[in-house]
C-alpha positions in Angstrom: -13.0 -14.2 9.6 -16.3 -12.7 10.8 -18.1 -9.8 8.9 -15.9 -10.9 5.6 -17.6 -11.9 2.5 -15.3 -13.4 0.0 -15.2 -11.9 -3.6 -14.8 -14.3 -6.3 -15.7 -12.4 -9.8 -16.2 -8.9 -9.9 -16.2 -6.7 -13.2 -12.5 -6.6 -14.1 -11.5 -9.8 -12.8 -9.2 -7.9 -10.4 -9.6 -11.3 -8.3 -8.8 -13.3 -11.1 -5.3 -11.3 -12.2 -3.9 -11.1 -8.6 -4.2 -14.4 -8.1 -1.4 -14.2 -11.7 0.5 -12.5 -8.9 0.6 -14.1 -6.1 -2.1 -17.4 -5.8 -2.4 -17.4 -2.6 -4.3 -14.0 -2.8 -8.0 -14.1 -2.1 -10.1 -10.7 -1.8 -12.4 -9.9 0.8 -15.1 -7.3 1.8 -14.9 -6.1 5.2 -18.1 -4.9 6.2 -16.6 -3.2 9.5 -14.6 -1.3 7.6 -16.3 -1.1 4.5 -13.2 -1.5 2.3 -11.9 -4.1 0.5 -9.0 -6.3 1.7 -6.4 -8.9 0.0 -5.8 -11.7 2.5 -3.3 -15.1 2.2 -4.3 -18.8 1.7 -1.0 -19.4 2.8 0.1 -17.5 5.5 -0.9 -19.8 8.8 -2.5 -18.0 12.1 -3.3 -13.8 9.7 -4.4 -14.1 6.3 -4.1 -10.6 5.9 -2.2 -8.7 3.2 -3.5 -5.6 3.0 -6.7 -3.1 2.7 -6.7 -1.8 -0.8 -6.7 2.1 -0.3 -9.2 2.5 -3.1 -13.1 2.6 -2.9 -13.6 -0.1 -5.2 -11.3 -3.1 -7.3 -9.3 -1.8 -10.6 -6.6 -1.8 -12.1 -4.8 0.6 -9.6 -5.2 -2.5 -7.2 -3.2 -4.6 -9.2 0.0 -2.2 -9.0 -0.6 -1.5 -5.2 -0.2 -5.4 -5.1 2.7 -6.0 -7.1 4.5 -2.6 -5.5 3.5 -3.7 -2.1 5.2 -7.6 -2.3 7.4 -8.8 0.3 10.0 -9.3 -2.3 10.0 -4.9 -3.4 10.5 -4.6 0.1 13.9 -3.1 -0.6 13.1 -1.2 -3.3 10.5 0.7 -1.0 12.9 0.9 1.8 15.2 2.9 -0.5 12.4 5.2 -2.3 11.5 6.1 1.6 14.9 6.9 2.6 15.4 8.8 -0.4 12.0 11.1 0.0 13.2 11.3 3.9 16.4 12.3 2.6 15.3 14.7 0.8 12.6 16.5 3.4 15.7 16.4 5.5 18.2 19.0 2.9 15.0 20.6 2.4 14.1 21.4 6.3 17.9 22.1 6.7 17.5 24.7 3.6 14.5 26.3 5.1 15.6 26.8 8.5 19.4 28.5 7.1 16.6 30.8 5.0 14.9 31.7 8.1 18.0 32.4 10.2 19.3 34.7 7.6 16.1 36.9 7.7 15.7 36.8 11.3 19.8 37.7 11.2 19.5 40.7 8.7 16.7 42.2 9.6 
């Protein structure tokens, strides 16, 4: 893994606590990207989890972890079919409010 330096302690032992969620987790910054990135000891030819959309390792990276598990996979599936669910009545609603005023006036 080139242009990856391993993190092992940082301030709030962010590396430490995920590793109480998965320990297999190991974090990484990428210097391409300049962003930090939680990769898998265990996972064979790409370590790679996932970048960690924040500029810098809190507590906010712990829940991004724990929401983003293979195993809430269904649980995200459903909250994304609920929001698209939901843009949908909403589009439908808009467009009926549009063909009324373009019928009325």
């Amino acid at each position: 893994m080139k242009n990856l330096i391993k993190i092992e302690c940082d301030n709030f032992f962010i590396c430490k606590r995920l590793k109480e969620i998965d320990r297999s987790y190991e974090v990484y910054y990428n210097l391409d990207d300049q962003a930090y990135e939680v990769h898998s000891n265990e996972q064979a030819r790409n370590s790679y989890c996932f970048k960690v959309p924040f500029d810098e390792l809190d507590e906010r990276t712990l829940v991004y972890a724990i929401k983003t598990r293979a195993q809430n996979r269904d649980k995200i599936i459903e909250e994304i079919e609920k929001n698209n669910h939901l843009l949908y009545e909403k589009n439908i609603k808009n467009q009926m409010n549009l063909l009324r005023e373009a019928l009325c006036k």
